[in-house]
N, C-alpha and C positions, 0 to 999 in steps of 0.2 A: 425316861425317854431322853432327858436332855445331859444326863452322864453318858449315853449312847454317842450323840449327837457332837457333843465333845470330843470323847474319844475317836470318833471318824475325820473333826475337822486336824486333831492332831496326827492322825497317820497321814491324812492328803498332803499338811504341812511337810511333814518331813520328806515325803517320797518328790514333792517339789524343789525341796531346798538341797536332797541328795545327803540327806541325814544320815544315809543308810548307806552312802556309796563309801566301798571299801579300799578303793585305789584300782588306777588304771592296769588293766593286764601288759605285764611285761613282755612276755614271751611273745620271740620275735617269728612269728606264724604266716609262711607265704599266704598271699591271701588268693583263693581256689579260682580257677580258670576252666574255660574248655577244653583248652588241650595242654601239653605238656611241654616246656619253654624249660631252654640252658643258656645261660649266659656267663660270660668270665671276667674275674675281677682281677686285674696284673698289679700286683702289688709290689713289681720292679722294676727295675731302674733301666730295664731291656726290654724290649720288643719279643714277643711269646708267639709259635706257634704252636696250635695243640692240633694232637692227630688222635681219632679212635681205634689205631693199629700199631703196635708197635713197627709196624715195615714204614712209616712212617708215608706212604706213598703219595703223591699228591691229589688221589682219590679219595682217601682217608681223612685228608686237612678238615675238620672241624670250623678251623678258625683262627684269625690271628688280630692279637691284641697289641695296641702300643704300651707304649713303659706308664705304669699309674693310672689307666683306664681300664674304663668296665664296658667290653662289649654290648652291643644290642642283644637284645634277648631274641633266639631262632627255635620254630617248632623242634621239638627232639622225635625221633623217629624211633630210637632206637629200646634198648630195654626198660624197663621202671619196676619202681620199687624195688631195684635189687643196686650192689652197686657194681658200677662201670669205671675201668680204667681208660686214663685218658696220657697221652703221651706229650711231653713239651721239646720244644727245640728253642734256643734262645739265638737270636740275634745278636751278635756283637759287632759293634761299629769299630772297622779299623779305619775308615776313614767318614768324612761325612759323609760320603754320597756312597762306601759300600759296608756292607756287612756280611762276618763269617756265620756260617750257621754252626751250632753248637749243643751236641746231643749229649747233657751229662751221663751220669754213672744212675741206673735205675731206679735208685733211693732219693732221687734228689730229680729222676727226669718222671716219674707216674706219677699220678694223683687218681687218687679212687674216693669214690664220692657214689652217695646213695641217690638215685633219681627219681624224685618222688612224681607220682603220677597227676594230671593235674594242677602243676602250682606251676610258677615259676624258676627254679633251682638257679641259684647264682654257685660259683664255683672259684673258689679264691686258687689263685698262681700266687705260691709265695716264692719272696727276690731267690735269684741263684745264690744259694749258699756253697762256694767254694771258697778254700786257703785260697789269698790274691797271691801269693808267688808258684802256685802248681800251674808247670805250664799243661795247657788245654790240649794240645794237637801234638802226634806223632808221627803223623801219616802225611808229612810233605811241608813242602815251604810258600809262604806268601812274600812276592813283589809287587811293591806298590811303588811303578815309575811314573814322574813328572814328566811331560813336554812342554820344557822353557822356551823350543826353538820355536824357528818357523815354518819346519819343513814338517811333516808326519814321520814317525818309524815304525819297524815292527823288531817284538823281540824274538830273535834268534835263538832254533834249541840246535846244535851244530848246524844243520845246511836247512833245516823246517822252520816256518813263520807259528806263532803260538798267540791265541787268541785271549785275547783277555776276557776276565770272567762275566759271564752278562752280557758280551758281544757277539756278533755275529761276522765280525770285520777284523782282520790283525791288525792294523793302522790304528795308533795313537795320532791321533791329529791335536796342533800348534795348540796348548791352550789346556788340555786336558789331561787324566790320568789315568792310567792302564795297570789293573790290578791280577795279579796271577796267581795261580796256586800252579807249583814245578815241584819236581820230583828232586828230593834229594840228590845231591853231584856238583862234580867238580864246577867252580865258576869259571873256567875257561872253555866249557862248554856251552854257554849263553854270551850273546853280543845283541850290542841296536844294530840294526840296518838300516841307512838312508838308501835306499836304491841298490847302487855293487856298493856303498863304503861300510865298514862295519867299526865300532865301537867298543869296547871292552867292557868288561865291568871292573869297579874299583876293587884297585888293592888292597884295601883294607876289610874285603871282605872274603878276601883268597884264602886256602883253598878250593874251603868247599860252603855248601850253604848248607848251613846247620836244618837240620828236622827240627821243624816243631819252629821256627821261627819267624820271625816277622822281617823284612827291610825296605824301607824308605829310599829311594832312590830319587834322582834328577837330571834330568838332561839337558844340557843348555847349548848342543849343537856341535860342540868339540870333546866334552869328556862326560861320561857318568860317574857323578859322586853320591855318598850318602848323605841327603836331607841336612843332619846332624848327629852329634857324637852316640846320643842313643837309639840311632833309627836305627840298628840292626839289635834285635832281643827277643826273647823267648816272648808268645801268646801267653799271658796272663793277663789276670782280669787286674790286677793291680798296672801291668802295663798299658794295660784299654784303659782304663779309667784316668789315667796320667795323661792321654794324647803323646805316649813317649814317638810316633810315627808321625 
């Protein structure tokens, strides 16, 4: 009876002292929920948005993540247990206050990801991997003009006032700055307009405005220049990431 008695007070010991414990479970295991939760982890240096259409439409929008955060987690609605392609669009800041949108090449814009039923599902956004010298855009030009003055202008497409992007006004007002995306052509078909006087654009960017490019401009009330010597340059991420604008 007391070899019995023994043996019991040593198995109590050990299973107290964790004698028997073999190591913590690694495997990283959503832990189960009621319903079924997506959230996105942006693992770059830009601001993401994700669509569940490739038409991209603003119906579609999923969700948008800043550069290096991880969304709030949102009921998912949509399939499970199977997987779901999700579509990205990046932000790129040409200046502080605007950003182009930017739909890479399909291998680099989906992400497919299994959605499992019940848990949580996090969904990693890995950084845009492109060459920083391939320029981005082929499909028109960006102007980003300064008002140094104190008057407001508008930019002129021959005899038409042209809205800058995000506005609803063609007035660049004193103080501010009026960002365009223009149709490739001649630069003597764009002028400022203060009222009837009209303004030119710099010679140094005649004759015409390249596709696919970026330029910095300034008005200080008597001439439009360029910012400096490399504000006029192809969209690349190596020129975003320089501030060359």
């Amino acid at each position: 009876m007391k070899r019995y008695l023994w043996i019991i007070g040593i198995l109590l010991f050990a299973s107290c002292t964790d004698f028997f414990d073999l190591g913590e479970e690694t495997l990283d295991v959503p832990e189960p929920t009621k319903f079924t939760y997506v959230r996105f982890q942006n693992l770059g240096t830009y601001d993401v948005s994700v669509y569940d259409n490739y038409t991209r439409s603003p119906h579609n929008k999923v969700d948008e993540i800043g550069a290096n955060k991880t969304s709030s987690r949102q009921k998912w609605m949509g399939a499970v247990n199977t997987g779901v392609q999700f579509y990205l669009t990046y932000h790129l800041p040409l200046t502080p206050d605007y950003s182009i949108l930017y739909d890479p090449p399909p291998a680099i814009a989906v992400v497919e990801e299994l959605i499992a039923r019940h848990v949580t599902n996090t969904i990693s956004i890995r950084p845009l991997n492109m060459p920083g010298d391939q320029p981005l855009f082929n499909d028109g030009v960006y102007l980003i003009i300064r008002n140094n003055d104190i008057s407001s202008f508008r930019l002129m497409y021959n005899t038409g006032p042209m809205q800058p992007e995000g506005s609803r006004d063609a007035l660049v007002r004193s103080g501010t700055t009026g960002v365009y995306k223009v149709p490739q052509g001649l630069v003597s078909y764009y002028n400022l307009a203060i009222t009837t006087t009209n303004f030119p654009m710099p010679a140094e960017v005649e004759p015409s405005f390249q596709n696919g490019y970026c330029y910095s401009l300034v008005f200080d009330g008597s001439t439009v220049s360029l910012t400096k010597e490399t504000a006029a340059a192809p969209i690349t991420l190596n020129n975003i990431n320089a501030n060359v604008w």
